[in-house]
PAFIMAR-424333 format. One line per field, with one value per residue (C-alpha): residue number from 1; z, y, x. Coordinates in nm, 4 decimals, always signed. Last residue first. Layout:
n	(NUM_...)
pz	(Z_...)
py	(Y_...)
px	(X_...)
END
This chain:
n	(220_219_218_217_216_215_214_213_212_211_210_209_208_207_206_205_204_203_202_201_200_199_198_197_196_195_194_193_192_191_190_189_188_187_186_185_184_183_182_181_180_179_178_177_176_175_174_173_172_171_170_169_168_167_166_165_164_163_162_161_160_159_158_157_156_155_154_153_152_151_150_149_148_147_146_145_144_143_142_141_140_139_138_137_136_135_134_133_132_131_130_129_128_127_126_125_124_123_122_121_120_119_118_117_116_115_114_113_112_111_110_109_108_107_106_105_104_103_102_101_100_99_98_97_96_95_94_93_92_91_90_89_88_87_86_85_84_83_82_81_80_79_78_77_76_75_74_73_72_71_70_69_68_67_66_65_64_63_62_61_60_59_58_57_56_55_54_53_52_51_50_49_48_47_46_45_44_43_42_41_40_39_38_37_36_35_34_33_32_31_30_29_28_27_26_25_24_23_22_21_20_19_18_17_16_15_14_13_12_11_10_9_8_7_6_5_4_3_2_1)
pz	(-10.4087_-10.6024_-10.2473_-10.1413_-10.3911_-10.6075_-10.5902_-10.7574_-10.6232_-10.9153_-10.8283_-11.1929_-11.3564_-11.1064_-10.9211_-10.6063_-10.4719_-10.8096_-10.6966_-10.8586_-10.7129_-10.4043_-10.2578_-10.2070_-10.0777_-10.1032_-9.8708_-9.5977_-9.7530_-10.0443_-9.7555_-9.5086_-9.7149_-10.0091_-9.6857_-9.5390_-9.8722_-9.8817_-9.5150_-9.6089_-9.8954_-9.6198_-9.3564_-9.6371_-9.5509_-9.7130_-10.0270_-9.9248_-9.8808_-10.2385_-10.4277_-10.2309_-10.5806_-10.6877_-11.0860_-11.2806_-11.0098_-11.1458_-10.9645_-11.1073_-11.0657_-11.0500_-11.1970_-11.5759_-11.5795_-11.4716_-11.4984_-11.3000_-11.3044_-11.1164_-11.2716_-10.8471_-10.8669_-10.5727_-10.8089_-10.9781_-10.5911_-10.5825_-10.9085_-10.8766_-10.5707_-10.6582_-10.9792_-10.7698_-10.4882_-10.7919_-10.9308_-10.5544_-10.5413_-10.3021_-10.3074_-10.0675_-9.7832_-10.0753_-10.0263_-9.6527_-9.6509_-9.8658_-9.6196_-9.3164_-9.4591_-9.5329_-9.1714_-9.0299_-9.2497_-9.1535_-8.8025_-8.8497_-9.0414_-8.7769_-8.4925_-8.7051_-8.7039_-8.3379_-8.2916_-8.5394_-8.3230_-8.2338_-8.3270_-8.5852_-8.7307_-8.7035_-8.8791_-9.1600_-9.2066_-9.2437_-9.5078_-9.7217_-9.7176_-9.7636_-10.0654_-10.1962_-10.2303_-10.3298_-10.6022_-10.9395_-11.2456_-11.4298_-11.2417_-11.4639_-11.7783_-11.5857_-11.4807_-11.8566_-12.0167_-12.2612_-12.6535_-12.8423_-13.1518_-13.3730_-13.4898_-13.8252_-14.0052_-13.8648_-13.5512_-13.2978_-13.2219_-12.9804_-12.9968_-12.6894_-12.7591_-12.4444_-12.3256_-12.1148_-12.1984_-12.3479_-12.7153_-12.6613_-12.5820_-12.9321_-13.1259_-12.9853_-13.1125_-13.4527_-13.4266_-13.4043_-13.6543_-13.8852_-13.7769_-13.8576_-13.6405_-13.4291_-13.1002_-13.0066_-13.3959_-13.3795_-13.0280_-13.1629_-13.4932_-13.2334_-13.0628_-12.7146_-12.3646_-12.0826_-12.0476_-11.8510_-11.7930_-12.1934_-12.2524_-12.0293_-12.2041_-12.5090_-12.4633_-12.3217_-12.6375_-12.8503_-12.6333_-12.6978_-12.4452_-12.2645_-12.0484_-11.6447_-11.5625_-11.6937_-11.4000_-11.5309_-11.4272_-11.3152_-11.6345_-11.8660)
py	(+2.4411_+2.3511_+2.3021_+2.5929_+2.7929_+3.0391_+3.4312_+3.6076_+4.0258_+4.3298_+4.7125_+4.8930_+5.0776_+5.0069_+5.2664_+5.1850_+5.2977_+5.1341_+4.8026_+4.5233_+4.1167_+4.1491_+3.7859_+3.5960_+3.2523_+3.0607_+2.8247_+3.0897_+3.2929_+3.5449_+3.8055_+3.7488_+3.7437_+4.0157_+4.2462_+4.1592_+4.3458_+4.6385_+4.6678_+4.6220_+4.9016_+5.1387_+5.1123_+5.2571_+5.6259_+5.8943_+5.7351_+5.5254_+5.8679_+6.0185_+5.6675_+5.6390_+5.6234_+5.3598_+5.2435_+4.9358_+4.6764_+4.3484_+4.0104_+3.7227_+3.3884_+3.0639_+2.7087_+2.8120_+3.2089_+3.2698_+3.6308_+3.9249_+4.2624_+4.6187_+4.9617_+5.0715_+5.3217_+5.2267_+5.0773_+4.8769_+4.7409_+4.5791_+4.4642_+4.3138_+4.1392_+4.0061_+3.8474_+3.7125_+3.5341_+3.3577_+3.2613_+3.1560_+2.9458_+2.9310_+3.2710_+3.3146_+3.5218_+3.7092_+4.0900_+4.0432_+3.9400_+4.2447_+4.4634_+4.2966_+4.3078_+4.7196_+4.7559_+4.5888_+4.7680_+5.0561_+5.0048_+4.9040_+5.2475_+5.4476_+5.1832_+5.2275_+5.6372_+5.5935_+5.4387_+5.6310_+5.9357_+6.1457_+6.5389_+6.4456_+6.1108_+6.2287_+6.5619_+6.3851_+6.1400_+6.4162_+6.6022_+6.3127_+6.2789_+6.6417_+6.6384_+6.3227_+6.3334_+6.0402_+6.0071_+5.9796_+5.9296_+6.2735_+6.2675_+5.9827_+6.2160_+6.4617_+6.2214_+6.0926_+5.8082_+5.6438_+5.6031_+5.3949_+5.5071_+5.2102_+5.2983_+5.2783_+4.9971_+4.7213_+4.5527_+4.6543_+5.0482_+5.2153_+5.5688_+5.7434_+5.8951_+6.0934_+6.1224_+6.3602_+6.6582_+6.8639_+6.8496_+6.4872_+6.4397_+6.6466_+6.4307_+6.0999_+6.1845_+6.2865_+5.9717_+5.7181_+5.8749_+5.8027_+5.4498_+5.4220_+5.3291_+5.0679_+5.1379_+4.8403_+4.8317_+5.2563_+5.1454_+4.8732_+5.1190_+5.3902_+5.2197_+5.0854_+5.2091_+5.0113_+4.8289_+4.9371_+5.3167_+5.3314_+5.2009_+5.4795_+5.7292_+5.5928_+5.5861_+5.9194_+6.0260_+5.8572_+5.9623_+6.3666_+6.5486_+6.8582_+6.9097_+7.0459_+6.9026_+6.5092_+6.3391_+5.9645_+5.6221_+5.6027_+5.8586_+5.5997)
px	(+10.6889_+10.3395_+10.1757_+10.2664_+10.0719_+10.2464_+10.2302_+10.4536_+10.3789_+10.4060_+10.4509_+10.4801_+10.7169_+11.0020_+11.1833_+11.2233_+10.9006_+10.7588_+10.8110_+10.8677_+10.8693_+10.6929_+10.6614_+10.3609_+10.3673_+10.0216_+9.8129_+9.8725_+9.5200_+9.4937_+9.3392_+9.5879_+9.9038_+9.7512_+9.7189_+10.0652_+10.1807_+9.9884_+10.1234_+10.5076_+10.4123_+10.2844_+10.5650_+10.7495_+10.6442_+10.7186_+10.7696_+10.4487_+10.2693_+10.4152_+10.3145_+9.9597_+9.8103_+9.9826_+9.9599_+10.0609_+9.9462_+10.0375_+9.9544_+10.1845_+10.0728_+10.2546_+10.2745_+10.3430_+10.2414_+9.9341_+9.8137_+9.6826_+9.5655_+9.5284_+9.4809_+9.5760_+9.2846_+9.0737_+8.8604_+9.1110_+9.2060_+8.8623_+8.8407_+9.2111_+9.1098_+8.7670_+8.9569_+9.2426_+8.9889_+8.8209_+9.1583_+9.2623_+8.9759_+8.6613_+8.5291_+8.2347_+8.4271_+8.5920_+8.4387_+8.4488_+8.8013_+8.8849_+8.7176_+8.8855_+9.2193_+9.1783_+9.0413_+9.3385_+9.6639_+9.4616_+9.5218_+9.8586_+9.9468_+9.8138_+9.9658_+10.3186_+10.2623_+10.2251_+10.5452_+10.7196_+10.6483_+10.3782_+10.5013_+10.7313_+10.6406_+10.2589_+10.3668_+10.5440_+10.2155_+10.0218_+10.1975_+10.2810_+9.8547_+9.7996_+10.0575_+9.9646_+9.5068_+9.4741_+9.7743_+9.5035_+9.6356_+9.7038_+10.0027_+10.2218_+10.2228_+10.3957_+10.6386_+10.6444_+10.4572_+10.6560_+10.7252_+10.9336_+11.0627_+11.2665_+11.6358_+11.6855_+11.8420_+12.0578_+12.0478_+11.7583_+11.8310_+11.6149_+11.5142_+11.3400_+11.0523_+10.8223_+10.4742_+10.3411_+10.5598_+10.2520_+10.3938_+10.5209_+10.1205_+10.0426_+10.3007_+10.1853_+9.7921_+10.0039_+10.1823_+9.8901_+9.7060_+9.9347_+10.0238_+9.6202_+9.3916_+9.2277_+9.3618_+9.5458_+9.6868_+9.8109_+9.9248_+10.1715_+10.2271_+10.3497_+10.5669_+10.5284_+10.7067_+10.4689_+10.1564_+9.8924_+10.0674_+10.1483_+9.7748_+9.6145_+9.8034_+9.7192_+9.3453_+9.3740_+9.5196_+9.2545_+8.9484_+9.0680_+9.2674_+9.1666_+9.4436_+9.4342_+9.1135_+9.1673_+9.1866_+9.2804_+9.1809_+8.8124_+8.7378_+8.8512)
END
């Protein structure tokens, strides 16, 4: 857990960073759906919620499904959302201001181009001896897990779906959406041009997570 969350400011127990990590993985839940994920009671559950309410990290929102009471379903909040790790945002945002400023967008789009290259070239490395695109996914999410992007991905039907449910360039690529078009030509070169890859969320715009379909041409 401690590759996911930086814990200095709150001293939460395993249980609460379990559901804070959880929330982030997998959205708004209830409290009996993490009470069963973490193997304890509903009870429990709620009292680990109450003390994360308490510190404005997570939050209930109440949503009716036909009759009876409505159901609580709990998120992470904003504040919640900073104990994963933003590499290093308010140096980075500052940066990439001053290069706009004093440089230009031209040189911030070689800056951002020359990373684009040396972030391809690492992940190419890393899959040179994977054969299929599965094999190429799993290198790919491990690789962008460690650089804190809590990366997976599934198969649904004839098509993949690659899920990152954390950025931690958020504030730069706010700053700077040259940034999430080079993330993206990244999966192109490295996944290979025997696939299409489109971005379908993205949590620049507001999206809980930044997720990419990918499906082989030759399944169009």
């Amino acid at each position: 857990m401690e590759k996911y969350l930086n814990l200095d400011a709150y001293h939460l127990n395993q249980a609460q960073q379990q559901i804070l990590i959880s929330l982030k993985l997998n959205g708004p839940q209830t409290a009996a759906a993490l009470a069963k994920e973490l193997k304890i009671t509903n009870e429990g559950a709620r009292l680990h919620l109450l003390k994360l309410a308490e510190s404005n990290l997570v939050i209930a929102e109440q949503e009716s499904k036909g009759v009876g009471r409505p159901t609580s379903i709990f998120k992470i909040t904003d504040r919640g959302s900073i104990l994963f790790p933003d590499a290093h945002a308010d140096l980075t945002v500052q940066l990439l201001h001053t290069i706009k400023e004093e440089l230009g967008t031209e040189a911030l789009n070689k800056l951002i181009s020359a990373r684009e290259k040396d972030f391809t070239k690492k992940y190419n490395s890393a899959m040179q001896h994977e054969k299929s695109l599965e094999q190429k996914l799993n290198t790919l999410v491990n690789m962008r897990t460690q650089e804190g992007y809590m990366a997976t991905w599934e198969k649904n039907a004839d098509e993949y779906l690659l899920v990152e449910n954390h950025c931690p360039i958020c504030s730069a690529a706010k700053e700077c959406e040259g940034l999430c078009r080079a993330e993206l030509n990244n999966f192109k070169n490295v996944l290979g041009d025997q696939v299409n890859i489109e971005r379908a969320e993205h949590i620049v715009k507001g999206d809980r997570r930044c997720a990419y379909r990918i499906k082989p041409k030759s399944q169009n």
